[in-house]
C-alpha positions in Angstrom: 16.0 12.8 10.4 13.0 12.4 8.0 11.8 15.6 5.9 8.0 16.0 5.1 6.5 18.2 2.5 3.0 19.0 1.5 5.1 20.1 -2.1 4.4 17.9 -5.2 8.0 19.0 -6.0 9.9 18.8 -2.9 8.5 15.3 -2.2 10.0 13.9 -5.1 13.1 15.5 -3.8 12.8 13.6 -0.7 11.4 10.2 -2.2 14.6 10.2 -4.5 17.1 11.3 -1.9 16.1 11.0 1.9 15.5 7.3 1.6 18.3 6.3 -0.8 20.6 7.9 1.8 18.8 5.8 5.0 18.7 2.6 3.3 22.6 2.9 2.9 23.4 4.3 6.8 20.4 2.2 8.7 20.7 -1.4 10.4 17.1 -3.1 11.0 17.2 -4.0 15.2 18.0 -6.9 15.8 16.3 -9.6 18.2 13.3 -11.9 19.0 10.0 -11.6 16.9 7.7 -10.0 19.5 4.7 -11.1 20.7 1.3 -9.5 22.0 0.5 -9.9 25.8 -2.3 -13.0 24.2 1.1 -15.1 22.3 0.2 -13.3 18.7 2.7 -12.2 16.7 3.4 -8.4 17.3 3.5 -6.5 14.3 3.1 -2.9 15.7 5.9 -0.2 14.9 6.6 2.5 12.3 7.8 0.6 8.9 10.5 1.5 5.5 8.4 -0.2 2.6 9.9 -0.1 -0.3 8.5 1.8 -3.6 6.9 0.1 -5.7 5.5 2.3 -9.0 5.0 -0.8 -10.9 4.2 -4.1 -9.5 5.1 -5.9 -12.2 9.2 -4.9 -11.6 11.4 -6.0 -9.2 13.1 -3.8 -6.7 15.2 -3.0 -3.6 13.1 -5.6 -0.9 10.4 -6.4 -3.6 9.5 -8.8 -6.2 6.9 -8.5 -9.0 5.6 -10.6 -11.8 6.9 -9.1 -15.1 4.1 -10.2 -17.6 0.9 -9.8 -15.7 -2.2 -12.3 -16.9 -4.8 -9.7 -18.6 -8.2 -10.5 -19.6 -9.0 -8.5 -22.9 -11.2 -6.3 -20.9 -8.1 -5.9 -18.6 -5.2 -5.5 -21.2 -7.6 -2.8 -23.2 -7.9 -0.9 -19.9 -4.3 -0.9 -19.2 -3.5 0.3 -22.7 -5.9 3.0 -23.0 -4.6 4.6 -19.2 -3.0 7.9 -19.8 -2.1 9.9 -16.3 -1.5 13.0 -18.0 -5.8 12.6 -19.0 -6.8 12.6 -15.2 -5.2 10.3 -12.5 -7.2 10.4 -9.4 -4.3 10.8 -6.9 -2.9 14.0 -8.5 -6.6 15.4 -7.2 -6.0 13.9 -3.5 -8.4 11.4 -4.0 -8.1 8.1 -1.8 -5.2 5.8 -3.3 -6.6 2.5 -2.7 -5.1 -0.4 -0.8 -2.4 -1.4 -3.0 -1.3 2.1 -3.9 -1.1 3.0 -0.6 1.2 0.0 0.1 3.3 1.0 -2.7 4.2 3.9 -1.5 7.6 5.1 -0.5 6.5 6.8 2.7 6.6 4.9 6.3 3.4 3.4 7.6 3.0 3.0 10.9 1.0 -0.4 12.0 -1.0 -0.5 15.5 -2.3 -3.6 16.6 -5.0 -5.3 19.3 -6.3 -8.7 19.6 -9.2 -7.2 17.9 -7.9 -4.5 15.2 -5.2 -4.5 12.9 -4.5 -0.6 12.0 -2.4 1.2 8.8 -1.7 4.5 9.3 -0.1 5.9 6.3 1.9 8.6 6.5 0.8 9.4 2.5 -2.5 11.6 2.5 -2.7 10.7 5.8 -4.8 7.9 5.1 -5.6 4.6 7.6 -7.5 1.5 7.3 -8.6 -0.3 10.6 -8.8 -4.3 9.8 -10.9 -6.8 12.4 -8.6 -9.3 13.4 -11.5 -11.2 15.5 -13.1 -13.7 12.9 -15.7 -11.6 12.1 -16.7 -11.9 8.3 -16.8 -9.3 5.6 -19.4 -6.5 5.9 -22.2 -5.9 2.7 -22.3 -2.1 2.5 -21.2 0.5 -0.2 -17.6 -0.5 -2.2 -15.2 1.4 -0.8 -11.8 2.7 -2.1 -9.9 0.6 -0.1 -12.4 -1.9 0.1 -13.6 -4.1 3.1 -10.8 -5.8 5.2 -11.1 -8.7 7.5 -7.9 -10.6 9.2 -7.3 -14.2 10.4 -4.6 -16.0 11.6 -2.6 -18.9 10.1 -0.8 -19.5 12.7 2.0 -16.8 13.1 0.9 -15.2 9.8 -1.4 -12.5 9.7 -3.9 -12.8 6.6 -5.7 -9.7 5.8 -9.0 -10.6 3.3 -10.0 -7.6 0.9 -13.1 -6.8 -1.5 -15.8 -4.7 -1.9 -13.8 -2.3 -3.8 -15.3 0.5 -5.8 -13.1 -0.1 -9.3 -11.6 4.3 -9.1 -8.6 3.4 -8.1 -5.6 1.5 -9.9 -3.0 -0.7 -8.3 0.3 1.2 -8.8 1.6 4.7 -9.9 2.2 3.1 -13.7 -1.5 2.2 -13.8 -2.3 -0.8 -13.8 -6.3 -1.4 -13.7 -8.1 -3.3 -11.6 -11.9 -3.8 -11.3 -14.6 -3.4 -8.9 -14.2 -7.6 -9.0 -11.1 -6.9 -7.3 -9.8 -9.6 -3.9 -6.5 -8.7 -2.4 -5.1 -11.5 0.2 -2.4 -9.7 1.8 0.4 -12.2 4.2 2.4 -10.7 7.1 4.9 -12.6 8.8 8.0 -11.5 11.1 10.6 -13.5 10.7 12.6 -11.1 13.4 12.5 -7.9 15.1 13.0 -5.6 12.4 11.5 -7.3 9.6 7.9 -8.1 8.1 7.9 -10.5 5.1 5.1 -9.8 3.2 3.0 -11.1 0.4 0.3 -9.6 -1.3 -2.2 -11.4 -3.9 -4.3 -9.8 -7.0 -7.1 -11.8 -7.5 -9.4 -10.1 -10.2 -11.3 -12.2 -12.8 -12.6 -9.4 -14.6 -8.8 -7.7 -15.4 -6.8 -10.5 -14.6 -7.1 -14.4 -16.3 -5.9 -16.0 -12.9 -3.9 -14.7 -9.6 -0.8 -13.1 -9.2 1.2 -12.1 -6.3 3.8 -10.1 -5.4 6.2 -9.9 -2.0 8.3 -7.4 -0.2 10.3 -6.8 2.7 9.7 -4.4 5.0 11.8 -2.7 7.5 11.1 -1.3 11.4 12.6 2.2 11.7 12.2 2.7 15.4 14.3 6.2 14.4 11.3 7.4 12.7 7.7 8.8 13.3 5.0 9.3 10.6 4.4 12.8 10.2 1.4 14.8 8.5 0.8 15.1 5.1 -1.5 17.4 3.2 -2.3 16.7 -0.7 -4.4 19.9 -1.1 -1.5 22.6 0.5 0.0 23.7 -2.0 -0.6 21.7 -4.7 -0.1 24.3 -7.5 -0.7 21.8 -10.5 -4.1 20.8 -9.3 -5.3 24.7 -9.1 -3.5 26.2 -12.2 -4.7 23.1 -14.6 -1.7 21.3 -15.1 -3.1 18.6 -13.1 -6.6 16.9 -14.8 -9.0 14.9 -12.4 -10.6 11.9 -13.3 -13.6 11.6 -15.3 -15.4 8.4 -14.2 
């Protein structure tokens, strides 16, 4: 059984404990990679990802790239960060595509021959993805950006810009820019996997790409549940918490 909370405190209870003691007891399912009624590769289900607070350390199902390639502009923005002077998810603002990946709570992915859909159990957040060939649309930058999808052949490639530059890639901080391109790989090797790969591609922060891949698991056992930053949240209202200034 999965435990929600709309607690700052409680969920790091449950990040640290809860699933620690499922990775240990749970066996991914076994079996075929499944397929859409069209012959695509099915990635649809609720799915473990592991935490990733810094994406340039490895970890359980994950690799990073220890020494990232900063810019100046980049590496003076990365120094200067200080959480405790206003980080933008400790005031429930949206996390961004790459946070929201790194978190450590499921996400659930639903999938036509035209939309590919995260729902995020974190924030309840969800980004709907055209899977269709249709290209990028020119409106206002977004928080988690503009996401198209293609296929190379059983790999799902998900195509990302138009990002507004408020958000940072991982709970450590590390910036990004409004410049920002994420190329992000799903592939399912089996049932109860998706291998996954996910590119940085920022020439303002960053002096070339970088990438990072994980491994993520299908928890047919589970269902995401709701989850409410504002409830509660005790540190935002008495001041211990600082929003952003942008």
């Amino acid at each position: 059984m999965r435990i929600s909370s709309t607690s700052v405190a409680v969920v790091l209870t449950v990040v640290f404990s809860v699933p620690a003691t499922a990775q240990q007891t749970f066996k991914a399912p076994a079996g075929p990679t499944p397929r859409t009624p069209s012959g695509k590769v099915d990635f649809s289900g609720v799915w473990q990802k592991p935490y990733v607070p810094d994406m340039s350390k490895d970890g359980n199902d994950q690799k990073g790239l220890a020494e990232l390639p900063f810019t100046k502009w980049g590496e003076a923005e990365w120094k200067r960060y200080d959480a405790a002077e206003g980080d933008y998810t400790g005031a429930c603002l949206p996390f961004g595509m790459t946070r929201a990946v790194n978190t450590p709570e499921p996400m659930q992915i639903m999938q036509s021959d035209t939309y590919f859909t995260f729902l995020f159990e974190q924030n309840s957040w969800f980004t709907v993805v055209s899977i269709d060939g249709r290209p990028h649309r020119k409106g206002i930058a977004t928080w988690f950006g503009d996401s198209v999808g293609h296929w190379d052949g059983d790999t799902l490639v998900i195509d990302t810009d138009n990002f507004n530059g408020k958000t940072r890639l991982d709970t450590v901080g590390h910036p990004h820019s409004e410049q920002l391109h994420l190329i992000q790989r799903f592939s399912r090797p089996d049932r109860g996997h998706i291998s996954y790969e996910i590119t940085v591609d920022d020439p303002k922060t960053f002096t070339k790409p970088w990438k990072n891949t994980r491994t993520f698991t299908l928890r047919p056992d589970w269902e995401i549940m709701e989850y409410s930053c504002e409830e509660n949240n005790k540190s935002l209202w008495e001041g211990r918490i600082k929003p952003p200034k942008y």
